[in-house]
C-alpha positions as CSV (number, residue, x, y, z in Angstrom):
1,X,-28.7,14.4,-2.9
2,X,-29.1,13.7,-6.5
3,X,-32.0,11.2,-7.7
4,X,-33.4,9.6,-11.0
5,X,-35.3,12.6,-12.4
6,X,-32.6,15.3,-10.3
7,X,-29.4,14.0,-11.2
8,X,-26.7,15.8,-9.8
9,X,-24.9,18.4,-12.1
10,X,-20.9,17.9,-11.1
11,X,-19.5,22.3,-10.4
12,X,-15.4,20.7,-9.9
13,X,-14.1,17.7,-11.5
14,X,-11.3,15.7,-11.1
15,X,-9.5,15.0,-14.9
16,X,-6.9,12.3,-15.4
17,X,-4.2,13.4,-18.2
18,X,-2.1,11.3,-20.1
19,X,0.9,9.8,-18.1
20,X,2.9,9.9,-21.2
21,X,1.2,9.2,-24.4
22,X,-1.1,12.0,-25.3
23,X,-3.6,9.4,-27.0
24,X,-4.7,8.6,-23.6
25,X,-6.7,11.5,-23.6
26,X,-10.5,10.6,-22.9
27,X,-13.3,11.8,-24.5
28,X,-14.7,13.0,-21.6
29,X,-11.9,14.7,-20.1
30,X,-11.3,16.7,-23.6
31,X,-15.1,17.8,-23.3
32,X,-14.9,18.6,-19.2
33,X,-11.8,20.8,-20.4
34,X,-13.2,22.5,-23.1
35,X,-16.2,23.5,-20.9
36,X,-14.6,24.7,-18.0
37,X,-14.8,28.1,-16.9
38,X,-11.2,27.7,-14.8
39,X,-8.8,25.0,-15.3
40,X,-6.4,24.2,-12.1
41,X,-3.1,22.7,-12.9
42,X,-0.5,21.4,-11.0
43,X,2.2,23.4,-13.4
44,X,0.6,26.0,-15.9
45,X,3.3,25.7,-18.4
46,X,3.0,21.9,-17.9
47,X,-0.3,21.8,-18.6
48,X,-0.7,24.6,-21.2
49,X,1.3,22.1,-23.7
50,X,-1.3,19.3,-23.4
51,X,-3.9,22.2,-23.5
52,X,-2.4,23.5,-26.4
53,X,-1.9,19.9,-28.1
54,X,-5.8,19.7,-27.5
55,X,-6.3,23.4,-29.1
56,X,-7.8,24.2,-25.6
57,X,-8.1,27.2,-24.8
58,X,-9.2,28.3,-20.7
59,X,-8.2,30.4,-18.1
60,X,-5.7,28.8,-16.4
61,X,-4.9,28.5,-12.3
62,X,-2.0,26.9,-10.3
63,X,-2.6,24.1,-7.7
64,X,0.3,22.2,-6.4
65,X,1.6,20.8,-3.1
66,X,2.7,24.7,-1.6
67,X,-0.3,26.5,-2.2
68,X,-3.2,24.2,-2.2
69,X,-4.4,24.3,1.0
70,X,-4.4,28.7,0.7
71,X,-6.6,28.3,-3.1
72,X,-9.4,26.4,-1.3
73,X,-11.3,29.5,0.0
74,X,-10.7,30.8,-3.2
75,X,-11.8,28.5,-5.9
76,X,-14.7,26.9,-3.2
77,X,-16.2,30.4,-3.5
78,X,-15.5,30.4,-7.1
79,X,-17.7,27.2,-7.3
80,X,-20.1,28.7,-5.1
81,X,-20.9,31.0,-7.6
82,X,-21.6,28.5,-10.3
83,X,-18.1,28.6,-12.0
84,X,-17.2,25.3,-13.9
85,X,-13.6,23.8,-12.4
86,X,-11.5,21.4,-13.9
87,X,-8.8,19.7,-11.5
88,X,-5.8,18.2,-13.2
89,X,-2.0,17.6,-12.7
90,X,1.1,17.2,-14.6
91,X,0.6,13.2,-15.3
92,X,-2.3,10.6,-14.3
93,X,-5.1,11.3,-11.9
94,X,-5.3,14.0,-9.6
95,X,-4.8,13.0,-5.7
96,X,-2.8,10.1,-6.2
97,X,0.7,11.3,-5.1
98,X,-0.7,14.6,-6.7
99,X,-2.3,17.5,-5.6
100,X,-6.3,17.6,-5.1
101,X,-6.8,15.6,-2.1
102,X,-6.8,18.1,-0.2
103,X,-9.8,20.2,-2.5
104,X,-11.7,17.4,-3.0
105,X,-12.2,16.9,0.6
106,X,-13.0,20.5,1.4
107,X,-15.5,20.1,-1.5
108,X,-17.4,17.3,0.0
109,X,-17.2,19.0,3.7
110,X,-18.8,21.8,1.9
111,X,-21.2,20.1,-0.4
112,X,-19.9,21.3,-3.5
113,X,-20.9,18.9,-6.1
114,X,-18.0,17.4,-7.9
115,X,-17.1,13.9,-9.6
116,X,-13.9,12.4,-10.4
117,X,-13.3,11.1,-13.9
118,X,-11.5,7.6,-15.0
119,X,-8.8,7.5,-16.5
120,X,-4.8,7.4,-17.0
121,X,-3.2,5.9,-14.0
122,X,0.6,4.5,-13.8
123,X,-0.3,2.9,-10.3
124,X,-3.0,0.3,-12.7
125,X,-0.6,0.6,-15.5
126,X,1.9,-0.9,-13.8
127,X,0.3,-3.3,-11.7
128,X,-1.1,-5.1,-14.6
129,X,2.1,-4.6,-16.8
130,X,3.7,-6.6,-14.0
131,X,2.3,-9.3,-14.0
132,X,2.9,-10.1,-9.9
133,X,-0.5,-10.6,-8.3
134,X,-3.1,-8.0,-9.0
135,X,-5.1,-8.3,-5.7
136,X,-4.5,-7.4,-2.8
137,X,-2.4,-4.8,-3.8
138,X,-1.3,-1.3,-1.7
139,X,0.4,1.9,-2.9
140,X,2.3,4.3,-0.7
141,X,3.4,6.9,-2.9
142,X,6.8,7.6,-3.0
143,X,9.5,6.1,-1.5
144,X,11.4,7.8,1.6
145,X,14.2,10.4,0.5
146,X,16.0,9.4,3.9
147,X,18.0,5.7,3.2
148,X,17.0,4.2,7.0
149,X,13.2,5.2,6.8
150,X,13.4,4.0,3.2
151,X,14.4,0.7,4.2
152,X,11.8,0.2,6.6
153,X,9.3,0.8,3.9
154,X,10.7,-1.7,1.3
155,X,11.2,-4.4,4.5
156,X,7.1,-4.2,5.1
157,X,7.1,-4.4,1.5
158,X,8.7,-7.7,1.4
159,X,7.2,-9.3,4.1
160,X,3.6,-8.4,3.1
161,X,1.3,-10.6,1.4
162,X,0.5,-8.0,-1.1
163,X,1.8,-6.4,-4.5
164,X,3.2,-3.4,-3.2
165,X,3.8,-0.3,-5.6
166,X,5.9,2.8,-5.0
167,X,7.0,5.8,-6.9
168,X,10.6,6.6,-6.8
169,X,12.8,9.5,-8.6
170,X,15.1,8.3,-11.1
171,X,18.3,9.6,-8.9
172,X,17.3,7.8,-6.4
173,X,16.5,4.2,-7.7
174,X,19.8,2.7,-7.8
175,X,20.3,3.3,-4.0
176,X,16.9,1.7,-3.2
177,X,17.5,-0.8,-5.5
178,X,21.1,-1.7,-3.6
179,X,18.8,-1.4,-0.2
180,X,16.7,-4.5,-1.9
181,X,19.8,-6.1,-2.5
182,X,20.7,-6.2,0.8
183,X,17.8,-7.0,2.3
184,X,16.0,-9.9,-0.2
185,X,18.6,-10.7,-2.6
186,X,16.4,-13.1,-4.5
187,X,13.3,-12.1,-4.7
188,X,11.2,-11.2,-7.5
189,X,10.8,-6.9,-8.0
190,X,9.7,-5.0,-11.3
191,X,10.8,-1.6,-12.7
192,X,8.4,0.0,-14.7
193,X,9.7,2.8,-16.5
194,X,8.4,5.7,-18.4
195,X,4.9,3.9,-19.1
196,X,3.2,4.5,-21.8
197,X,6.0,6.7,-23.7
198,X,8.3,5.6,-26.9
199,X,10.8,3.6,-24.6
200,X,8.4,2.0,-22.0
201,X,10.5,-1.1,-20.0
202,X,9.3,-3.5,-17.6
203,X,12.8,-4.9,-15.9
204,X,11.8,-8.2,-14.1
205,X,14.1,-9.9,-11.9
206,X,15.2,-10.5,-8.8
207,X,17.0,-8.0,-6.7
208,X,20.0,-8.5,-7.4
209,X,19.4,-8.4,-10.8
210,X,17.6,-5.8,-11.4
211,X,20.4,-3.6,-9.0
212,X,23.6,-4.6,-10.9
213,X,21.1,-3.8,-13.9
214,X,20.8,-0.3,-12.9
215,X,24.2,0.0,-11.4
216,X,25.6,0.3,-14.8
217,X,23.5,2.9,-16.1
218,X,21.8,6.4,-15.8
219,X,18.3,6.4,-15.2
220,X,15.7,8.3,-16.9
221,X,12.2,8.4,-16.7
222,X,9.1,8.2,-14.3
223,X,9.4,4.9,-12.1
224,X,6.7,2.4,-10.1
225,X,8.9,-0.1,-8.0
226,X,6.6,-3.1,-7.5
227,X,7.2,-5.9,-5.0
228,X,5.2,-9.2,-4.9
229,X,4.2,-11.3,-2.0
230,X,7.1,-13.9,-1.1
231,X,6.9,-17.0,-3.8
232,X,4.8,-18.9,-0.4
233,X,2.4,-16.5,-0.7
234,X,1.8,-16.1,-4.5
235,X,1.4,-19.8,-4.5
236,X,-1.4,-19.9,-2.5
């Protein structure tokens, strides 16, 4: 355990990355690259751009969904032997609908030191971008791919007294949007597009709305779906 005259000295860390605008960058997170002995991406040649943008240069190690859970024993022994590890993914903070989760928690089971670094998040982005009520909030990731289990989702999502966020592809948002249609016509939703980039949008509206918006066009972009308590509840 660390104290006041032993602090602890972090082996992994977790690094946030830019969701979109490369100014996002922190401070810290450029040093904790730079002095990493291994960097673990979710996409090398992702990641290698915004490495190279930084005029980073580190040895470089893939960590996604499908191989996570087989480069534990790997880069826990790597640790072990006092190697520096950076933990990062294609956009925003690691864990959060990313991959790391999975690390991080074999690194606490087997006390490797690590720490997680603030920064870039769409989930905060967006919540506050929004506008709806900020607290309570939940997120649950993304959205369903199958339509029935998808509208189960949004229906606890309208009938909670939370903002709720979600992720959801671009292909899919029309559908879920025409599922929100059809299930709370008139109330309030949010679209939060591409955050942070040159064409960030926030679409407010109600459901309807916001559906016959996208209805007529293609979407692009990284999406957060938000959903605010009923108008009862954000009155209170």
């Amino acid at each position: 355990m660390a104290s006041k005259d032993h602090p602890r000295v972090p082996v992994v860390t977790f690094v946030p990355t830019p969701i979109g605008n490369l100014g996002d960058i922190t401070l810290r997170a450029i040093k904790t690259l730079r002095e990493a002995d291994l960097i673990a991406c979710e996409d090398t040649r992702h990641s290698l751009r915004l490495l190279n943008h930084l005029e980073i240069s580190r040895p470089l190690i893939s960590l996604h969904d499908h191989n996570e859970q087989q480069r534990i024993p790997e880069l826990i022994e790597r640790a072990r032997k006092g190697e520096t590890i950076a933990i990062i993914s294609d956009a925003g903070t690691p864990c959060l609908s990313d991959p790391g989760h999975r690390f991080l928690k074999a690194c606490r089971d087997e006390e490797i030191e690590f720490t997680v670094l603030p920064g870039p998040s769409a989930i905060t982005t967006a919540l506050v971008g929004s506008g709806f009520p900020p607290h309570p909030f939940s997120f649950h990731g993304f959205l369903h791919v199958k339509k029935g289990k998808r509208g189960k989702q949004l229906q606890r999502a309208l009938e909670s007294s939370e903002t709720t966020l979600f992720f959801e592809s671009p292909h899919r948002l029309p559908s879920t949007l025409e599922i929100l249609n059809e299930l709370a016509p008139d109330h309030p939703i949010c679209v939060a597009r591409e955050l942070t980039k040159a064409f960030e949008t926030l679409h407010h509206g109600t459901s309807s709305d916001i559906a016959a918006h996208f209805s007529e066009r293609k979407v692009r972009g990284e999406i957060v779906l938000l959903i605010p308590p009923p108008p009862q509840e954000n009155a209170r």
